[in-house]
Backbone as CSV, one residue per row, in Angstrom:
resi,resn,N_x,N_y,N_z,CA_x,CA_y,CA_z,C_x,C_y,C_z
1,UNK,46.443,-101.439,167.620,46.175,-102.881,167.454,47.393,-103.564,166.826
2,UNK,47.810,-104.705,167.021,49.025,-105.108,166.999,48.671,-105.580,165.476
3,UNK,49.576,-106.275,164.635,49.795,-106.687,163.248,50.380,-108.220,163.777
4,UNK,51.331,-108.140,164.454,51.417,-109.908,164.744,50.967,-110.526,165.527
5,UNK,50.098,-111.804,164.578,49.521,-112.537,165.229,49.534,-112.900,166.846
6,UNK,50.744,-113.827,166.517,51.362,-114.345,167.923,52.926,-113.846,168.269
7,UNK,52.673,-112.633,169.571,54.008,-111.909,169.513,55.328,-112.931,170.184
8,UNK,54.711,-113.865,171.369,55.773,-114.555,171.395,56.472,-115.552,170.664
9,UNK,55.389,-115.981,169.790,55.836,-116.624,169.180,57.358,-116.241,167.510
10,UNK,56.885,-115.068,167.584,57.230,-113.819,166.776,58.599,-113.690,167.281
11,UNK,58.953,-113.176,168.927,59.987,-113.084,169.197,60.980,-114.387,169.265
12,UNK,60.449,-115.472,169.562,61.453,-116.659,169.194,61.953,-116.667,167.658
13,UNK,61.109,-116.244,166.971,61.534,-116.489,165.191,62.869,-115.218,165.141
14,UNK,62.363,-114.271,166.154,63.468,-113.108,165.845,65.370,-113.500,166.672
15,UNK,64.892,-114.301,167.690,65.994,-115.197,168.505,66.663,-115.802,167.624
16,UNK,66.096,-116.617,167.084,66.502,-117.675,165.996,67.056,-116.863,165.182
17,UNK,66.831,-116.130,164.346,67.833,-115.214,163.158,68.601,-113.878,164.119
18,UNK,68.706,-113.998,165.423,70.216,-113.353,166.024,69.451,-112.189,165.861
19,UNK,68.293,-111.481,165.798,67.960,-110.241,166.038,68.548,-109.831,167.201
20,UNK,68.750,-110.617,168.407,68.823,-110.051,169.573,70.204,-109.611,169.569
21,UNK,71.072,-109.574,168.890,72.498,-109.096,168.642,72.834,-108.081,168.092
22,UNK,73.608,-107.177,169.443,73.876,-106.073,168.932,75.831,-105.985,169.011
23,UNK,76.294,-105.099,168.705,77.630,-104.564,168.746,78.691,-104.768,170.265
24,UNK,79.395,-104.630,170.108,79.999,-104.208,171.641,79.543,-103.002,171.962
25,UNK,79.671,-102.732,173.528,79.219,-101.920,174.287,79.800,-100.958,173.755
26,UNK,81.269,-101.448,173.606,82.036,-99.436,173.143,81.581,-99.015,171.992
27,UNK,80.654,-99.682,171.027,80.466,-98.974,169.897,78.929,-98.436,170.112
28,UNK,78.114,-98.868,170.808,77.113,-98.415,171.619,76.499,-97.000,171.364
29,UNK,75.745,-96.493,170.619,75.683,-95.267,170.879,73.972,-94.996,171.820
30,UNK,74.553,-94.010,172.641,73.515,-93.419,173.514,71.673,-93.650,173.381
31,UNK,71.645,-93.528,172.155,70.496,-93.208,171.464,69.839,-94.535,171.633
32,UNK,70.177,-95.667,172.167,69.735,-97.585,171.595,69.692,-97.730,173.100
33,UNK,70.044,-96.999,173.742,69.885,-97.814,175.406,68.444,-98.044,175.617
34,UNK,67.419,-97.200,175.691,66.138,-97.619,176.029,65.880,-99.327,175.556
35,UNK,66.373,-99.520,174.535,66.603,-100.896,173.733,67.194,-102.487,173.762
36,UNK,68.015,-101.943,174.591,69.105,-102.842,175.303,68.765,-103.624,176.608
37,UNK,68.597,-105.174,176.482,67.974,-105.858,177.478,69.330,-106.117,178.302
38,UNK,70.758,-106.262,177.893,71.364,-106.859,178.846,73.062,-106.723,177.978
39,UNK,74.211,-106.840,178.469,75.280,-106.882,177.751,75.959,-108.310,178.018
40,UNK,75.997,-109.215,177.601,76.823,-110.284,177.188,78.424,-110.620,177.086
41,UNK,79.234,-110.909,177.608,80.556,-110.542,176.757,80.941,-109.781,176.467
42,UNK,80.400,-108.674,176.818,81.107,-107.330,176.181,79.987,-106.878,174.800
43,UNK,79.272,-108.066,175.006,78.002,-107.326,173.081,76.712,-107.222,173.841
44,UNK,76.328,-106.033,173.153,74.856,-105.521,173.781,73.538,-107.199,173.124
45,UNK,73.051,-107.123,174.227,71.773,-107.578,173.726,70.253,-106.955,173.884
46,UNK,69.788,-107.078,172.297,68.425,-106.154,172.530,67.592,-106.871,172.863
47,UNK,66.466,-106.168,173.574,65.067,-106.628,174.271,64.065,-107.054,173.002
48,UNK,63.907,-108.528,173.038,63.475,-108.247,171.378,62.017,-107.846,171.526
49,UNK,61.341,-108.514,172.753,59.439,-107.412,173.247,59.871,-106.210,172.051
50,UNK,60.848,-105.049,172.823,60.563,-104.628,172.428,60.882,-104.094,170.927
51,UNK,61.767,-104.834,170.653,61.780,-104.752,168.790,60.495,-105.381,168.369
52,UNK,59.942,-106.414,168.720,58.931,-106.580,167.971,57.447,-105.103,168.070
53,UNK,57.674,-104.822,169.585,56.600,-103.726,169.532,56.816,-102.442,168.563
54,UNK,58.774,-102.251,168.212,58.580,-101.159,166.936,58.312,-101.814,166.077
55,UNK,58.752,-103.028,165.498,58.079,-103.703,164.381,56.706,-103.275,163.653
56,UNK,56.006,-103.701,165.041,54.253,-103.571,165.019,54.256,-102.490,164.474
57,UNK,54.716,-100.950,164.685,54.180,-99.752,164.714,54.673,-98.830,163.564
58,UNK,56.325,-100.149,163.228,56.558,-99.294,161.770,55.315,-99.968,160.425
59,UNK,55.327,-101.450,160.956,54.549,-101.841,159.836,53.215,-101.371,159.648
60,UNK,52.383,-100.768,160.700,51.329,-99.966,160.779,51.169,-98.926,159.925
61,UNK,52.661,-97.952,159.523,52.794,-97.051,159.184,52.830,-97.361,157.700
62,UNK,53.802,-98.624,157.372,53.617,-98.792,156.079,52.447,-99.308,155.409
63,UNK,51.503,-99.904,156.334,50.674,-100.100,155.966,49.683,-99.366,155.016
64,UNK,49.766,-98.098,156.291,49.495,-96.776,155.601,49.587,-96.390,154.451
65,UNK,50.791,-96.057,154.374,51.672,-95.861,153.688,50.950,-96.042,152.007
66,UNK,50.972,-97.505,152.159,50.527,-98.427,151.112,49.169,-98.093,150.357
67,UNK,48.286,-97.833,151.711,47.210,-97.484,152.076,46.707,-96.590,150.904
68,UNK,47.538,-95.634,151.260,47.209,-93.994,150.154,47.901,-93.988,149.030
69,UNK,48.435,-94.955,148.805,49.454,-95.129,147.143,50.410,-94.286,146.959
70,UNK,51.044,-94.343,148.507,52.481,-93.610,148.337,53.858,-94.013,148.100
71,UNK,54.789,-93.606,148.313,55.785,-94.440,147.575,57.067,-94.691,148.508
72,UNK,57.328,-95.878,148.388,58.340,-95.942,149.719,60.033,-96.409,148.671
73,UNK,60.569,-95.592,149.390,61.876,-95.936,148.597,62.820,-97.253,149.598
74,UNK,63.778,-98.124,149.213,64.307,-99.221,149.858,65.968,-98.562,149.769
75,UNK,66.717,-98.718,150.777,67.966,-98.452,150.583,68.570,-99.554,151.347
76,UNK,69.442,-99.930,150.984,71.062,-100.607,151.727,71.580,-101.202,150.337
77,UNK,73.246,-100.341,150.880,74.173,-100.787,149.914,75.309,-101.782,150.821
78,UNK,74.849,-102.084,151.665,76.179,-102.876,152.824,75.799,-103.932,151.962
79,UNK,77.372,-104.472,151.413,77.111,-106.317,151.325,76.468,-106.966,151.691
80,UNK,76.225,-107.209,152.705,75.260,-108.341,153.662,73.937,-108.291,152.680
81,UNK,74.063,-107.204,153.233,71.827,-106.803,152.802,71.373,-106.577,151.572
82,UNK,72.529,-105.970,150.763,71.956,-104.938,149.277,70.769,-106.262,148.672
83,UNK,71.661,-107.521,148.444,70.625,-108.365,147.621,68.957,-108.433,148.685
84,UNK,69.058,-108.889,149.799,67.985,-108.933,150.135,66.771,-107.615,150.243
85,UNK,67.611,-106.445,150.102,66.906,-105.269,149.860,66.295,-105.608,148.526
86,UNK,67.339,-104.983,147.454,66.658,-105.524,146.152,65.690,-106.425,146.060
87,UNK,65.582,-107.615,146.495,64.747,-108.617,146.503,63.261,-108.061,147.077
88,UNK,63.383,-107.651,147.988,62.254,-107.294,149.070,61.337,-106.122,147.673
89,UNK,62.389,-104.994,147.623,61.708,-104.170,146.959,61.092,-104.159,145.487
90,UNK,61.481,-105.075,145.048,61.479,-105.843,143.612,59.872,-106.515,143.901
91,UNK,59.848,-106.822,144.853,58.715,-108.302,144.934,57.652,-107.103,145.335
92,UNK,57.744,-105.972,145.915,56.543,-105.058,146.172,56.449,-103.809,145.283
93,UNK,57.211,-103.936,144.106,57.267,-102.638,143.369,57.476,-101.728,143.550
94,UNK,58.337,-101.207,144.554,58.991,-100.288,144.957,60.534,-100.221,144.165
95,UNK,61.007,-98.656,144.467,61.952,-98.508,144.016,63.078,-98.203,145.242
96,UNK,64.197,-98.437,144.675,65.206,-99.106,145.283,67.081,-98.403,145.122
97,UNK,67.720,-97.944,146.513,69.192,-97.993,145.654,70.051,-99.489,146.515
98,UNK,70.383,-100.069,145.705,71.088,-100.923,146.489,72.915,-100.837,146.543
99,UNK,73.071,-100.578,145.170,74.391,-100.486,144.800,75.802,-99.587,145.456
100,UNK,75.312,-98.285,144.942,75.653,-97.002,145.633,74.912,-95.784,145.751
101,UNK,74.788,-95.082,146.696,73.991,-94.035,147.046,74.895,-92.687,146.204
102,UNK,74.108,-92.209,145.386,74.776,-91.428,144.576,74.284,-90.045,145.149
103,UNK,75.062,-89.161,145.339,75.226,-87.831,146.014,73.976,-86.942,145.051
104,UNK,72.852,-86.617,145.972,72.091,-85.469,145.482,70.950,-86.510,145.382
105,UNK,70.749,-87.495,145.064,69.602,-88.646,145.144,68.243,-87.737,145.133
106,UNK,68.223,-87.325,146.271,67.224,-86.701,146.300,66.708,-84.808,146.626
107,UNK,68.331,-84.587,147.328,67.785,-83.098,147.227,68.519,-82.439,145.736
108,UNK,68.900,-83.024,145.048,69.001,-82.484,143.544,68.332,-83.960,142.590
109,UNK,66.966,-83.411,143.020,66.646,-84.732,142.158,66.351,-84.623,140.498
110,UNK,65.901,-83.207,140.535,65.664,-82.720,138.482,67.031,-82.953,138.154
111,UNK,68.580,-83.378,138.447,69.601,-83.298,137.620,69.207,-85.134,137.659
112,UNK,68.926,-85.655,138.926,68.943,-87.737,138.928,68.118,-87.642,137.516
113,UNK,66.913,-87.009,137.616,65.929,-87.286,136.620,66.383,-87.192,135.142
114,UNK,67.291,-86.632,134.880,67.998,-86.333,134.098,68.797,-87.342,133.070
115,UNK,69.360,-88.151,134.476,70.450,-89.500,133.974,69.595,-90.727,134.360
116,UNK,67.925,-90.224,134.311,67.501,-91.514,134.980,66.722,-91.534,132.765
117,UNK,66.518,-90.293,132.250,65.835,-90.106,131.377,66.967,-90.745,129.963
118,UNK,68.165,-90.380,130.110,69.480,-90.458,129.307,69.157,-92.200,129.772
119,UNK,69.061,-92.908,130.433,69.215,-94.327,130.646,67.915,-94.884,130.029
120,UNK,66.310,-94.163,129.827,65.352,-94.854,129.642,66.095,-94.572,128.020
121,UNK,66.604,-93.533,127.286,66.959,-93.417,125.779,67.570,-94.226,125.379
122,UNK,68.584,-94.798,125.645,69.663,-95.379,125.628,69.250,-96.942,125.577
123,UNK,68.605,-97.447,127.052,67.479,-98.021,126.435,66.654,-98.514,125.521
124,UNK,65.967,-97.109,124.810,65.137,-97.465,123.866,65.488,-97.989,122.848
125,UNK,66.833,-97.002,122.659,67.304,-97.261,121.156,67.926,-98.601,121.050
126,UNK,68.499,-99.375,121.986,69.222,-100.428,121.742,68.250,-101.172,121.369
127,UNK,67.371,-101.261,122.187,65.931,-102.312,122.060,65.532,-102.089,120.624
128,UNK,65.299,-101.037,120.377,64.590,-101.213,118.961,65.590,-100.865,117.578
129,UNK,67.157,-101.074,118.099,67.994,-101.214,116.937,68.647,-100.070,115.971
130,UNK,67.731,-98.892,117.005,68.652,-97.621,116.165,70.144,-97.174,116.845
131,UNK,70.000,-97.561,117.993,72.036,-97.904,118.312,72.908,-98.296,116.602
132,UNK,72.335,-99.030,116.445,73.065,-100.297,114.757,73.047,-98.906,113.890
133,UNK,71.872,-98.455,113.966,71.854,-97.463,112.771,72.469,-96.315,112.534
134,UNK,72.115,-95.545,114.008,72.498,-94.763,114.271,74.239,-93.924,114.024
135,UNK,74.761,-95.411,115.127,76.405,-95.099,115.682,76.987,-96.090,114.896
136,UNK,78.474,-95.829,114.852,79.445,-96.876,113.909,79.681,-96.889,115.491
137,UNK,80.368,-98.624,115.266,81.106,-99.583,116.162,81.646,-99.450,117.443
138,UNK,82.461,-98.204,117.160,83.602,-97.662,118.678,82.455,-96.372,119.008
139,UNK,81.524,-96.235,118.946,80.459,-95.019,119.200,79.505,-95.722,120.254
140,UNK,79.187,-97.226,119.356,78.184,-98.217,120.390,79.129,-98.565,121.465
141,UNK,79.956,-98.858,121.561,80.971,-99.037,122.777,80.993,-97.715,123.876
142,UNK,81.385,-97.164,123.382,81.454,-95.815,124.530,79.715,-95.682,124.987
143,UNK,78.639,-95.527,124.206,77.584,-95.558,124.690,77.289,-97.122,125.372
144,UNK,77.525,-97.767,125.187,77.003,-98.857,125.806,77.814,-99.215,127.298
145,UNK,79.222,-98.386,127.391,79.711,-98.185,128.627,78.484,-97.253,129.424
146,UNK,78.457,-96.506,129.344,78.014,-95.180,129.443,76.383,-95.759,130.154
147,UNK,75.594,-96.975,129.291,74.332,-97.293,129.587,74.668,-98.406,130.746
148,UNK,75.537,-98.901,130.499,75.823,-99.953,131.811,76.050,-99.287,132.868
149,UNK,76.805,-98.053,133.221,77.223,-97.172,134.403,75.960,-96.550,135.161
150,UNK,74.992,-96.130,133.713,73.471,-95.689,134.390,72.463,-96.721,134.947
151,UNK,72.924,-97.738,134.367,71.895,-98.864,134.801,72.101,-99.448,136.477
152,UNK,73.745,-99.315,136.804,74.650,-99.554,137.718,73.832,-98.405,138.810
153,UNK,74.118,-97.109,138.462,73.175,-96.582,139.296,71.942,-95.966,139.638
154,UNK,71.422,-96.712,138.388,70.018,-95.470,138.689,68.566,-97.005,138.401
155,UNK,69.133,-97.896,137.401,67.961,-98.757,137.464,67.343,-99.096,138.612
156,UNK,67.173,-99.085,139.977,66.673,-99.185,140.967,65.189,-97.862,140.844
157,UNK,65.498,-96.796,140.274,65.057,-95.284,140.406,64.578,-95.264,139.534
158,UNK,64.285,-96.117,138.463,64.296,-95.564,136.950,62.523,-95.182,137.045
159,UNK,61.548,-95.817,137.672,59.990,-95.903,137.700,59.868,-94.518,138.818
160,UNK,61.059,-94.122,139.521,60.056,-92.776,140.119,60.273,-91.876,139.654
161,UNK,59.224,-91.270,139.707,58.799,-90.117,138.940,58.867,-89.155,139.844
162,UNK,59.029,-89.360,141.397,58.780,-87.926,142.484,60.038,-88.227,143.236
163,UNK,59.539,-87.591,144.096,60.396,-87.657,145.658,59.604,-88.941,146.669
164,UNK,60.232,-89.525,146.598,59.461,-90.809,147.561,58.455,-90.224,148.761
165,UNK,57.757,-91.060,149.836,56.987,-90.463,150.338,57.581,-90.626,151.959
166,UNK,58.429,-92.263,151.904,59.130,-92.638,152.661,60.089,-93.625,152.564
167,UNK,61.390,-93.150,153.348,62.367,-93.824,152.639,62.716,-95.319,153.950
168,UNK,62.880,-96.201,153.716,63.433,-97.252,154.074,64.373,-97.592,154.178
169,UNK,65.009,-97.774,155.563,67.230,-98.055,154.810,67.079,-99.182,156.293
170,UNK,68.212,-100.213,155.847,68.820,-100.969,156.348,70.392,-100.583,156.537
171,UNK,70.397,-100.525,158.032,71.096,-99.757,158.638,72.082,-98.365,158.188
172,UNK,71.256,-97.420,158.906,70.963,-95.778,158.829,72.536,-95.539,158.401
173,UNK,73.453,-96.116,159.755,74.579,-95.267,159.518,75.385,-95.554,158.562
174,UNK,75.711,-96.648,158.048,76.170,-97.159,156.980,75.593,-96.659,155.301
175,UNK,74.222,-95.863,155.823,74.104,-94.867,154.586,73.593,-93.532,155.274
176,UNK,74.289,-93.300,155.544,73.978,-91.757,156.661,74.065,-91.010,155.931
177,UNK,74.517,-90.825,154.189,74.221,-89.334,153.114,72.831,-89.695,153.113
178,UNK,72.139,-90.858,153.074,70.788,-90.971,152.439,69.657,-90.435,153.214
179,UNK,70.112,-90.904,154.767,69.133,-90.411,155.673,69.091,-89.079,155.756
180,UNK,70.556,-88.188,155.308,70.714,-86.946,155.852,69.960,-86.174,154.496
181,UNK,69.795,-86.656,153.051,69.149,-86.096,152.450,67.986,-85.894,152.567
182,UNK,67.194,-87.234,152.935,65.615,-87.782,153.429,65.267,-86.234,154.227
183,UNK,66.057,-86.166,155.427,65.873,-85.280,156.204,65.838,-83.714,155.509
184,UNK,66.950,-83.460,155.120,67.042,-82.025,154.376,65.638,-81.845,153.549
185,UNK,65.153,-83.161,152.767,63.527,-82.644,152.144,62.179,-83.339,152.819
186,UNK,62.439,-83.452,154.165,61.589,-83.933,155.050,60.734,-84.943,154.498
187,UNK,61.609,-85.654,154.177,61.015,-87.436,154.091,61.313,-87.962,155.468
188,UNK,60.466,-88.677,155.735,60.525,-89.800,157.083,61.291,-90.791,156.656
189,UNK,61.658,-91.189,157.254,62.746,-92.507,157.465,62.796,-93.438,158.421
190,UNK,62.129,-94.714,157.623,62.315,-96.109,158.570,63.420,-96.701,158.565
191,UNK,64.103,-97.246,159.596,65.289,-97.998,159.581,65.233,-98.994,160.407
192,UNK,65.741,-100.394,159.882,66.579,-101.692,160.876,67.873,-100.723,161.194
193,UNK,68.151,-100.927,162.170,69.521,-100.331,162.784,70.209,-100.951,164.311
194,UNK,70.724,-101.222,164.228,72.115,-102.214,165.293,72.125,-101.471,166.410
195,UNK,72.984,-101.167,167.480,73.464,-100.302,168.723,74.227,-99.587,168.510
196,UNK,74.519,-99.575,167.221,75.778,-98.318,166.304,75.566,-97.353,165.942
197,UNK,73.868,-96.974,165.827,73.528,-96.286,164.882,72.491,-95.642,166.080
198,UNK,72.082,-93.781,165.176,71.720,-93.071,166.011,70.338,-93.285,165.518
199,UNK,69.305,-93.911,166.623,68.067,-93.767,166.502,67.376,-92.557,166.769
200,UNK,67.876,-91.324,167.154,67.521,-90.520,167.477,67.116,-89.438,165.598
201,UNK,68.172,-89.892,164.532,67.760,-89.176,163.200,66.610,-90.105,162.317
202,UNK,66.299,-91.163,163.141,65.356,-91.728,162.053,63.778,-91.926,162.782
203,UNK,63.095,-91.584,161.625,61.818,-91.215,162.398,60.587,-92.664,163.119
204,UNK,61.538,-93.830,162.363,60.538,-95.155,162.676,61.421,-95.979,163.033
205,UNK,61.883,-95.976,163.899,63.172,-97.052,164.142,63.077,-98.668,164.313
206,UNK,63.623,-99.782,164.223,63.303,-100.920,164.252,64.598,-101.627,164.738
207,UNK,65.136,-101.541,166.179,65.969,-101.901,166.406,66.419,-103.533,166.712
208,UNK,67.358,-103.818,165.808,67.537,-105.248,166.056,68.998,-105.100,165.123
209,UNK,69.393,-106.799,164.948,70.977,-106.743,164.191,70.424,-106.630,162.681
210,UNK,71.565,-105.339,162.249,71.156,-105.192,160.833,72.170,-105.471,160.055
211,UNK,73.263,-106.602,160.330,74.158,-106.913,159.349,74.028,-108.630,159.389
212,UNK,73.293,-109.530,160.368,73.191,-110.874,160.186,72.114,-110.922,158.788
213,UNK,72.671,-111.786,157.970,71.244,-111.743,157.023,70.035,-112.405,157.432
214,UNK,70.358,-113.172,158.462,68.569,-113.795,158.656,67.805,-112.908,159.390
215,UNK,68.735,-112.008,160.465,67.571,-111.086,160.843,67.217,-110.274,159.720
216,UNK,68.320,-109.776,158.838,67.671,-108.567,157.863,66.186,-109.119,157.380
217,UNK,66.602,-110.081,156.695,65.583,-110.434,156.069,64.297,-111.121,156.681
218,UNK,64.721,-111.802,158.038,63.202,-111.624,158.512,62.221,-110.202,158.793
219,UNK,62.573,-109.252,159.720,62.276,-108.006,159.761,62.107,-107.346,158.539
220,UNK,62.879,-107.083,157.227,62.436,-106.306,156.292,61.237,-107.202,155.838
221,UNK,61.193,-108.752,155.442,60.283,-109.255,155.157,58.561,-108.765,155.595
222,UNK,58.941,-109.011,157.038,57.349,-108.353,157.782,57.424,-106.645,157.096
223,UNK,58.370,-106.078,157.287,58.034,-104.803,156.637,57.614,-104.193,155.219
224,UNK,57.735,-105.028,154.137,57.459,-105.195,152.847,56.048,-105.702,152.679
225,UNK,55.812,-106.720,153.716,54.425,-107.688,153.828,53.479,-106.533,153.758
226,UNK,53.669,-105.528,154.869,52.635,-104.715,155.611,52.474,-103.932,154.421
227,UNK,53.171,-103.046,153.791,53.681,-102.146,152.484,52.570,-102.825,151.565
228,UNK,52.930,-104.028,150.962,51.804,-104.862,150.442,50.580,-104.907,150.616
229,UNK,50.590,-105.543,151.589,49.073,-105.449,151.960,48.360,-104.154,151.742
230,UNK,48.914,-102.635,152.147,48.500,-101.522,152.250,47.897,-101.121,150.535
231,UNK,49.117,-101.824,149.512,49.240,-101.367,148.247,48.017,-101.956,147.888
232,UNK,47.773,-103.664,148.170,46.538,-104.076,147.579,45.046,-103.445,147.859
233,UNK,45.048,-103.125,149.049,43.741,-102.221,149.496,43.639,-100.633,148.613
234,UNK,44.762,-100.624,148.034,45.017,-98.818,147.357,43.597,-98.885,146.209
235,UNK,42.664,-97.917,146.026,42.208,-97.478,145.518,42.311,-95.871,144.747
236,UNK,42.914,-96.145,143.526,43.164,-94.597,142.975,42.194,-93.776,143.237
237,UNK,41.790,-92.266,143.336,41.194,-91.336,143.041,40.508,-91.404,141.270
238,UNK,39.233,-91.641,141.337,38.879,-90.551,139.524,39.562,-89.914,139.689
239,UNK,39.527,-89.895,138.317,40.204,-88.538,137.426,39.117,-87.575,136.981
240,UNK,38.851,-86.758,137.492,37.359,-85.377,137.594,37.627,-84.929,136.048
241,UNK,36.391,-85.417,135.367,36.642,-84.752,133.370,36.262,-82.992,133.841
242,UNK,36.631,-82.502,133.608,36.715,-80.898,133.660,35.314,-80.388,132.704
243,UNK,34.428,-80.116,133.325,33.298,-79.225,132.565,33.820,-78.582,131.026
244,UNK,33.022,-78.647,130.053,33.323,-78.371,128.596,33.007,-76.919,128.837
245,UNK,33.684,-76.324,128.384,33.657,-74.893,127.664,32.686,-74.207,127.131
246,UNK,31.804,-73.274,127.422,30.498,-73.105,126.769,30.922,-71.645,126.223
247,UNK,31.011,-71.854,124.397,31.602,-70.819,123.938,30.616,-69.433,124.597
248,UNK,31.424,-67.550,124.397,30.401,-67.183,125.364,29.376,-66.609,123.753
249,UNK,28.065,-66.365,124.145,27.602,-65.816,123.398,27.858,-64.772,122.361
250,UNK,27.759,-64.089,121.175,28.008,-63.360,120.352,27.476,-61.972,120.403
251,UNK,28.007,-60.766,120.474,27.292,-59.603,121.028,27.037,-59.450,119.314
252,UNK,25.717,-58.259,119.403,25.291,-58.066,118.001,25.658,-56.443,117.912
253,UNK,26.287,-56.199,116.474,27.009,-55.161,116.824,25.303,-53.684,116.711
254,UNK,25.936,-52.818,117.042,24.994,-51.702,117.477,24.330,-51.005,115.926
């Protein structure tokens, strides 16, 4: 069952923000032809039908997603997008890298957890003033470098506690360590991705232009919406109180 309302009307909104724009042909990779309504000038143009029909089917998923109170991670560090990522993922409580994708993210994630824990300390103490107490002058300096560098890369991360459930990136190849980690610990991976990029490594693809910002942000928009919606319907599990202990009886000696 589809998620947008009115699809043609849907695909004009995607016209209008240049979704239908893809790369030149020579940068083209194999994997986007099913995708490709026509070449222009030498620049691919996508069929947007059918971007909106992956649209439909990733947002289904996040819906899901949402559904079971799982956790979707947001990635793009390309200029264009990072802010509108952030933004998107900020407004649905999700966690997020926008900045830089720091090596091991996720398949060495007990060492991230590590400098994600050193940043909540660091943290604490400033907030509640034992930095002052603690350290003399040129001590708060080096630590307060030190808390700005973690904040630089990990405040996006700082609220997860796991391995995401599914990761989100605006355009794949431009963070291709992230997808390739996703993969190594078999996370799924949704992506906006251009005619550049191999749809063949990402498991929900959403092909349209992923460096104009009005398409980014229309498309991630609907994709955050759905995420939402899924989150508000989330109903936790009880928590099952565990049967009390019934000391065992006392043997009487012989």
């Amino acid at each position: 069952m589809s998620t947008i309302k009115n699809k043609n009307t849907f695909i004009d909104q995607l016209f209008q923000a240049g979704s239908h724009f893809g790369f030149k042909k020579s940068r083209r990779h194999p994997s986007v032809v099913p995708y490709v309504f026509a070449t222009k000038d030498g620049n691919d143009i996508f069929d947007l039908e059918k971007t909106a029909d992956l649209l439909d089917a990733a947002k289904e998923v996040l819906k899901e997603t949402g559904l079971h109170g799982k956790t979707v991670l947001f990635v793009g560090t390309k200029d264009e997008s990072s802010k509108i990522v952030k933004d998107a993922a900020e407004k649905v409580e999700a966690p997020y890298v926008t900045n830089r994708w720091i090596g091991g993210m996720l398949t060495n994630f007990s060492e991230i957890k590590k400098r994600i824990n050193r940043l909540e300390l660091l943290t604490s103490e400033r907030e509640s003033g034992e930095l002052e107490r603690k350290y003399k002058k040129k001590e708060r300096v080096v630590l307060g470098r030190e808390a700005s560098k973690l904040t630089h890369n990990f405040f996006g991360v700082s609220k997860m506690q796991k391995l995401p459930d599914l990761m989100l990136v605006v355009d794949p190849r431009h963070d291709s360590i992230a997808v390739a980690e996703a993969k190594e610990r078999n996370i799924p991976v949704m992506a906006i991705l251009s005619s550049d990029c191999d749809a063949a490594k990402v498991t929900y693809p959403v092909v349209g232009n992923d460096s104009l910002q009005t398409s980014v942000k229309l498309l991630l928009t609907e994709l955050a919406d759905a995420y939402a919606q899924g989150k508000a319907a989330y109903v936790p599990k009880p928590v099952e109180a565990r049967p009390a202990r019934t000391a065992a009886p006392r043997r009487r000696p012989n």
